[in-house]
C-alpha positions as CSV (number, residue, x, y, z in Angstrom):
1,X,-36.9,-47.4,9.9
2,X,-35.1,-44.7,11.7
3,X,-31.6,-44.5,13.8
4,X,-30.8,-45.4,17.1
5,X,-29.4,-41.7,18.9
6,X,-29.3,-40.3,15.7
7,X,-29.1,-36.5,15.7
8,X,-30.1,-34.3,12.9
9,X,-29.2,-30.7,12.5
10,X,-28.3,-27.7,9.9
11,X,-24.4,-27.3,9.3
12,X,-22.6,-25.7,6.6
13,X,-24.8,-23.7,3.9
14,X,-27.4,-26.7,3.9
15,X,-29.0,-29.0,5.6
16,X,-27.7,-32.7,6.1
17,X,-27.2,-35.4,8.7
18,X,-25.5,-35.3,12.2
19,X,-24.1,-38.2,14.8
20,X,-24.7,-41.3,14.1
21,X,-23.5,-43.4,17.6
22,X,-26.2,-46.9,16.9
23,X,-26.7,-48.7,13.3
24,X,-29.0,-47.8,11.7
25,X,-30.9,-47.8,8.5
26,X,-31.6,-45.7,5.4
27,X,-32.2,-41.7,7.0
28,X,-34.9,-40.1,6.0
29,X,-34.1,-39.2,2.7
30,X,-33.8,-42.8,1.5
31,X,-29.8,-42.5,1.1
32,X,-27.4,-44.5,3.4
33,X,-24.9,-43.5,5.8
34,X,-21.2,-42.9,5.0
35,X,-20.8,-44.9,8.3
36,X,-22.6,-47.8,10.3
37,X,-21.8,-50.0,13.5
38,X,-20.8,-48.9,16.6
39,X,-17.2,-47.8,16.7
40,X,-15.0,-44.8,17.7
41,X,-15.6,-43.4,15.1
42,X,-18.2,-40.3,14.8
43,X,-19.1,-38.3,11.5
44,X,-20.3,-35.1,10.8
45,X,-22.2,-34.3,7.7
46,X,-22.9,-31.2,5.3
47,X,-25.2,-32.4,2.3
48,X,-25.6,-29.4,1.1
49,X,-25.9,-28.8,-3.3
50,X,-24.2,-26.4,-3.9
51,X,-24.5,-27.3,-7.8
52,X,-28.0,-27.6,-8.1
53,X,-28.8,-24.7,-9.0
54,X,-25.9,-24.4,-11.7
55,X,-27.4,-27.0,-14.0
56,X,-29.8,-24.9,-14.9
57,X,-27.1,-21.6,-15.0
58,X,-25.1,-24.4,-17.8
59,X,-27.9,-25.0,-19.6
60,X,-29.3,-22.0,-20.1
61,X,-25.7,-20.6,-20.6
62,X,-25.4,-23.2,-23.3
63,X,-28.7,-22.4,-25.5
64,X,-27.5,-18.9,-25.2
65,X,-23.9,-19.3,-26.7
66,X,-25.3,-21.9,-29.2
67,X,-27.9,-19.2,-30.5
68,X,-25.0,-16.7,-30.5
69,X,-22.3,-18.9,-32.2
70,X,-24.6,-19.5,-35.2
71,X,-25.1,-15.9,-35.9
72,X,-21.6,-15.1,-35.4
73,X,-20.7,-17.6,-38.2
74,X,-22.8,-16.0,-40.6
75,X,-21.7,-12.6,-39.7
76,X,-18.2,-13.6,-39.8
77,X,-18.8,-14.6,-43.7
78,X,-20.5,-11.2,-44.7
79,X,-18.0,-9.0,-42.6
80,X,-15.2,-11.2,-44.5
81,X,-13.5,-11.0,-41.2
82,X,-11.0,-13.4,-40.4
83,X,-11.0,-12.3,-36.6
84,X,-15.1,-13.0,-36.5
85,X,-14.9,-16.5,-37.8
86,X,-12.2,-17.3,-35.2
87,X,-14.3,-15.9,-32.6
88,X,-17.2,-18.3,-34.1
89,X,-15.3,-21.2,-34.1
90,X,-13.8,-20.7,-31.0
91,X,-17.5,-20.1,-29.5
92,X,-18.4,-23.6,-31.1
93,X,-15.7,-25.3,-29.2
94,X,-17.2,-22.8,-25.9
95,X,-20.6,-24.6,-27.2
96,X,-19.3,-28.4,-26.2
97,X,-17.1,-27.2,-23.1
98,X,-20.7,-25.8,-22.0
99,X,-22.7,-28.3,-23.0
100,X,-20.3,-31.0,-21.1
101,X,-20.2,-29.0,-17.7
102,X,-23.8,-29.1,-18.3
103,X,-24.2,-32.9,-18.3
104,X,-21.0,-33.7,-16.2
105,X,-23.0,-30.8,-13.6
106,X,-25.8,-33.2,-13.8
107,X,-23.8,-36.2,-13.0
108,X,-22.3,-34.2,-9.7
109,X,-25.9,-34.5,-8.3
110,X,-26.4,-38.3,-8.4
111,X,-26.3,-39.2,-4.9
112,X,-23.9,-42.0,-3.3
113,X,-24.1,-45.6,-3.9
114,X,-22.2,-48.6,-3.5
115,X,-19.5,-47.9,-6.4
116,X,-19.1,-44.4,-5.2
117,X,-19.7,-43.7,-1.3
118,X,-18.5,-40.1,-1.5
119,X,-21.1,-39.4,-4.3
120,X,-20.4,-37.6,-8.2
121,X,-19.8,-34.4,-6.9
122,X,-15.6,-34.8,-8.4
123,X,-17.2,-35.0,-11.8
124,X,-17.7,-31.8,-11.9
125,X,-14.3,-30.3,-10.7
126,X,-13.5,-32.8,-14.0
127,X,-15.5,-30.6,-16.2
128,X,-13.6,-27.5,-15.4
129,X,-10.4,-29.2,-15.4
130,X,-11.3,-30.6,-18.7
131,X,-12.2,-26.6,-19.7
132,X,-9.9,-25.3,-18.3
133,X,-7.3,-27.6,-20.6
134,X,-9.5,-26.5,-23.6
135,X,-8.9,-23.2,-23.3
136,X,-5.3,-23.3,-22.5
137,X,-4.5,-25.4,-26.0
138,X,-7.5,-22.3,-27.5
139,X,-5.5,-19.5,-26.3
140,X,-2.3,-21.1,-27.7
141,X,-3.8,-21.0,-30.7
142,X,-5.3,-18.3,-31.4
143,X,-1.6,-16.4,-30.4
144,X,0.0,-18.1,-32.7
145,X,-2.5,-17.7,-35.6
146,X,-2.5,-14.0,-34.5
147,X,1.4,-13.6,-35.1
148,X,1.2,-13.9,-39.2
149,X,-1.0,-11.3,-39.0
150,X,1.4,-8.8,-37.5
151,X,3.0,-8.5,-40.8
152,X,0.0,-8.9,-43.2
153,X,-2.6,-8.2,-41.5
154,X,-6.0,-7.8,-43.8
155,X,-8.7,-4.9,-42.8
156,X,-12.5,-6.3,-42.9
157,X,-15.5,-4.7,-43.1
158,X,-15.0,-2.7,-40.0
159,X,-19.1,-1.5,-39.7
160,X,-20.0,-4.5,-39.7
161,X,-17.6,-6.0,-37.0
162,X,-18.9,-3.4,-34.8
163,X,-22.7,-3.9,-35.1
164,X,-21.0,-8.0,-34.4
165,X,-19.2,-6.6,-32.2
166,X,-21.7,-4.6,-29.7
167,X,-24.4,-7.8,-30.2
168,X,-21.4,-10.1,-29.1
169,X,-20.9,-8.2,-26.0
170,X,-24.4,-8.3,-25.2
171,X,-24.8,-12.4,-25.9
172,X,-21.9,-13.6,-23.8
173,X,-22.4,-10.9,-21.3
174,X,-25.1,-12.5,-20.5
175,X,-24.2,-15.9,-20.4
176,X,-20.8,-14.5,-18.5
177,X,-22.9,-13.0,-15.8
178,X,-25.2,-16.3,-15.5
179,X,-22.1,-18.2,-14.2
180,X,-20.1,-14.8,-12.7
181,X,-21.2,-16.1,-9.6
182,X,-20.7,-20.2,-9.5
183,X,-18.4,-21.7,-7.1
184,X,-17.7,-25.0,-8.4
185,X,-14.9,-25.6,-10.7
186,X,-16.7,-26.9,-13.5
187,X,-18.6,-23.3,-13.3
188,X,-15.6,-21.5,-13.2
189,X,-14.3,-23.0,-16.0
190,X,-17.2,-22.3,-18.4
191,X,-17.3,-18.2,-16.7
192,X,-13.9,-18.2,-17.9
193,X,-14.6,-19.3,-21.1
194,X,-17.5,-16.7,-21.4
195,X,-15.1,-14.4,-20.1
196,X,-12.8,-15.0,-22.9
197,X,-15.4,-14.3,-25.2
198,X,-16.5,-11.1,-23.8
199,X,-13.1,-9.5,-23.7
200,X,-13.0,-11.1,-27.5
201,X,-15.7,-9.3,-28.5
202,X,-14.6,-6.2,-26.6
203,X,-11.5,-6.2,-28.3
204,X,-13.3,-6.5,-31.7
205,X,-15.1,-3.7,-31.2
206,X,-12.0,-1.3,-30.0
207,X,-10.1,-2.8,-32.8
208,X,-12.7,-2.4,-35.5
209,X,-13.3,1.3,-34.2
210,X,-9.9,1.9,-34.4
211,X,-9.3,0.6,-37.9
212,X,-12.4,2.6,-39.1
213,X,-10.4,5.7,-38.2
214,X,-6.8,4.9,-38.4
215,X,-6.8,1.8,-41.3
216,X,-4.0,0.4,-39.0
217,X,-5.0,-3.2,-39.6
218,X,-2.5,-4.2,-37.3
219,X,-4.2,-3.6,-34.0
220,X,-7.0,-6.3,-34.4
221,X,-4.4,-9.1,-34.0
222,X,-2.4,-7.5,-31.6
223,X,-5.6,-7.5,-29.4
224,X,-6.1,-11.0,-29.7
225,X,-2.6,-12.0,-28.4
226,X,-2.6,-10.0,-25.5
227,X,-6.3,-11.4,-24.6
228,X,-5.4,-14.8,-25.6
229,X,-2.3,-14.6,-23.2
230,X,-4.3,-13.0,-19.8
231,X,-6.8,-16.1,-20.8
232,X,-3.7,-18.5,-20.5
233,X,-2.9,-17.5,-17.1
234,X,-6.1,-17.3,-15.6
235,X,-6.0,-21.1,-17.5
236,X,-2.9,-22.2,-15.7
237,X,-4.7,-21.1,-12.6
238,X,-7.7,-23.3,-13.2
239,X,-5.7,-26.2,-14.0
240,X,-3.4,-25.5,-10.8
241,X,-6.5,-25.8,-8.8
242,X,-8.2,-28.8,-10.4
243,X,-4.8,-30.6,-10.5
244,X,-4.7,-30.2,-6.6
245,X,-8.3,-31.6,-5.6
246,X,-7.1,-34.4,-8.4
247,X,-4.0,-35.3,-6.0
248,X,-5.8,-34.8,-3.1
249,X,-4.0,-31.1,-1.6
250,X,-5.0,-29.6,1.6
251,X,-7.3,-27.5,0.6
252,X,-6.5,-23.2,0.2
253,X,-8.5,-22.2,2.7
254,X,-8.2,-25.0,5.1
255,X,-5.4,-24.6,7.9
256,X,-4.0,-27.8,9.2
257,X,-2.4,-26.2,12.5
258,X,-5.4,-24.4,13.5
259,X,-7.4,-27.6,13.4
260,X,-5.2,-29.3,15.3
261,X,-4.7,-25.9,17.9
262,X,-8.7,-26.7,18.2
263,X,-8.7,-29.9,18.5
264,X,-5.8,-30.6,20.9
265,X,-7.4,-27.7,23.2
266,X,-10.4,-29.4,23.9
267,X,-10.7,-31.4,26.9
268,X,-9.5,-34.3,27.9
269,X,-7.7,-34.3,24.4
270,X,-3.9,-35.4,24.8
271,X,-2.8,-35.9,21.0
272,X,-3.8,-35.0,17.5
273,X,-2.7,-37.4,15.1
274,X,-3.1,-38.8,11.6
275,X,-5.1,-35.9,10.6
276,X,-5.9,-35.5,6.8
277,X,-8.0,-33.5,4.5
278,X,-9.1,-33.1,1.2
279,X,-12.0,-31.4,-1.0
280,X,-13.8,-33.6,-3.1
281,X,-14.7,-30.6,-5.5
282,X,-13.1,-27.4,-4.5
283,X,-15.9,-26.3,-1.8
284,X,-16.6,-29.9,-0.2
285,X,-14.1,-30.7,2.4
286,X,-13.2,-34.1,3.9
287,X,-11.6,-34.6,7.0
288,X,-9.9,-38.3,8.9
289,X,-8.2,-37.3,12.4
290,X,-7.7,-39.3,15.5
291,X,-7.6,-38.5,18.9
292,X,-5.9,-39.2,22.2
293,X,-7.9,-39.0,25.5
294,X,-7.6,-39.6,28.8
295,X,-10.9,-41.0,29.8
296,X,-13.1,-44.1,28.6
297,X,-16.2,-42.7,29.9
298,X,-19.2,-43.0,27.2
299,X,-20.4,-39.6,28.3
300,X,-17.4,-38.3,28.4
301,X,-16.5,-39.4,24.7
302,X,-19.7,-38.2,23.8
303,X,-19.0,-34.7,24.3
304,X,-15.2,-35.1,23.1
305,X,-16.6,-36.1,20.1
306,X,-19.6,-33.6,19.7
307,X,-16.7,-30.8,20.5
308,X,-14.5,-31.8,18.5
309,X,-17.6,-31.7,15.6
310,X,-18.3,-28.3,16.3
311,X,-14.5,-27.0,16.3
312,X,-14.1,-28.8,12.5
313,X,-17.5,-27.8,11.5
314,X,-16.0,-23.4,12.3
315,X,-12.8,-24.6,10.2
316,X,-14.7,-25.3,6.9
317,X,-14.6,-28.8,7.8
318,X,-18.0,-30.7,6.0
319,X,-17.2,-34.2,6.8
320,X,-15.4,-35.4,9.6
321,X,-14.2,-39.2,10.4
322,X,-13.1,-38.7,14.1
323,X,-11.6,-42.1,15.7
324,X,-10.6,-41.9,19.6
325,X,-7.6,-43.7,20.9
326,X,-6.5,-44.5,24.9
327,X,-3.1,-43.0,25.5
328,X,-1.4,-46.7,25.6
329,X,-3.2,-47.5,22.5
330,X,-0.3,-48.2,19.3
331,X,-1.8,-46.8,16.4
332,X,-0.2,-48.6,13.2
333,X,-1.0,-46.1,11.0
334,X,1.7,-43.5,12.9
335,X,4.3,-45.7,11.8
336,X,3.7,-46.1,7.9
């Protein structure tokens, strides 16, 4: 079946479905409508998947740092480095923070159903919450195993921390640069984690150059606190975020007064009201508003509503609800 003046066009950075103004059946790609009966209301659409492609990035980032993680454990035993091993086992814990973005990445792509008409995608803004905690409690950590060592600190085999070191570097760069360009929050969560392990690794190998010349034994945990604390911020940051999409924040890079500048100067608009919005994973933005006009011609209210679509859709707006009230009209919700 198809819809009744049903509209389809490309908005946002994919592809997805327009106006729907009749009821009407599944679209054409076998998924049902947020929306469906005639009413005021009119919705605007941006399907696009942003994650697909990371699933792949997350596995492959995954197999990478599991490979990596094994051979650091075994090197950590023959350097008889106590800075290695942490590294190792902190690279294990990277291991199931990756391999759970991975699988909650995969969830994100499910499409809606009747449970949940907004679709998965929030499962993966979970992930990189749920990192992004992981790592906070990791850096913690590792500071406060690093501060014993300040007065006692023992010196490795320093050769082979750099040979660890340099094939470190090379191993997480990798993965690192795999995910350097994700947008989700579950990506950036697992970057960050890679992150931390790159500037680990760097700091390995200026610390185990260092003690190979100097013997100051001191400098390898000293390295590791100050990395552990920059990882702790950028942490806090993270969770900042995630906590924000969680209790449904305007979104950073949405502006509530210019919508409403747009909306209120289109014509025969006389109020903006009861306008809210929300992302549903850090780049997916939801937005409820209704409007006041002066006319109840269908034509009219038509091209109200197909303005209106436009303006939202130039404000980073990817779904719109849009209901139209008459001037006398008492809307109950402006008094709760």
């Amino acid at each position: 079946m198809r819809c009744v003046s049903t509209r389809y066009r490309t908005i946002a950075s994919g592809w997805g479905w327009g106006w729907s103004y009749r009821s009407c059946a599944k679209d054409r790609r076998g998924a049902w409508p947020y929306f469906r009966g005639v009413s005021h209301h009119a919705h605007a659409h941006g399907h696009a998947h942003p994650h697909a492609p990371a699933t792949g990035t997350l596995r492959a980032a995954f197999f990478l740092n599991l490979t990596f993680t094994l051979v650091e454990l075994a090197g950590g035993l023959w350097t008889n480095s106590f800075a290695v091993l942490s590294d190792a086992l902190h690279d294990l814990g990277d291991c199931l923070v990756l391999g759970t973005a991975w699988y909650l990445q995969r969830v994100a792509l499910k499409g809606r159903d009747a449970h949940y008409s907004y679709g998965y995608a929030r499962y993966s803004m979970l992930g990189g919450w749920g990192s992004a905690m992981v790592l906070l409690l990791g850096s913690l950590l590792v500071f406060g195993a690093a501060i014993p060592r300040l007065l006692h600190p023992p010196l490795p085999y320093t050769q082979g921390m750099m040979a660890l070191a340099v094939f470190g570097l090379v191993m997480n760069g990798a993965a690192a640069w795999m995910l350097h360009r994700g947008s989700s929050l579950n990506e950036r969560g697992a970057y960050l984690h890679l992150l931390e392990d790159v500037l680990g690794w760097a700091a390995v190998l200026v610390g185990a150059v260092a003690m190979y010349f100097t013997g100051w034994a001191v400098i390898d945990p000293l390295l590791s606190m100050a990395i552990s604390a920059f990882i702790a911020v950028n942490a806090l940051r993270t969770l900042r975020t995630g906590t924000g999409i969680l209790m449904q924040r305007l979104p950073e890079h949405v502006d509530a007064e210019r919508i409403r500048t747009a909306l209120t100067a289109l014509p025969h608009v006389r109020d903006v009201h009861d306008q809210h919005a929300w992302s549903l994973d850090g780049n997916y933005v939801v937005l409820t508003v209704h409007l006041v006009v002066d006319t109840t011609d269908a034509d009219l209210l038509r091209g109200v509503k197909e303005q209106a679509r436009h303006a939202l859709h130039h404000q980073g707006v990817q779904h719109a609800t849009i209901e139209i009230e008459q001037p006398d009209e008492v809307c109950e919700l402006q008094h709760h």
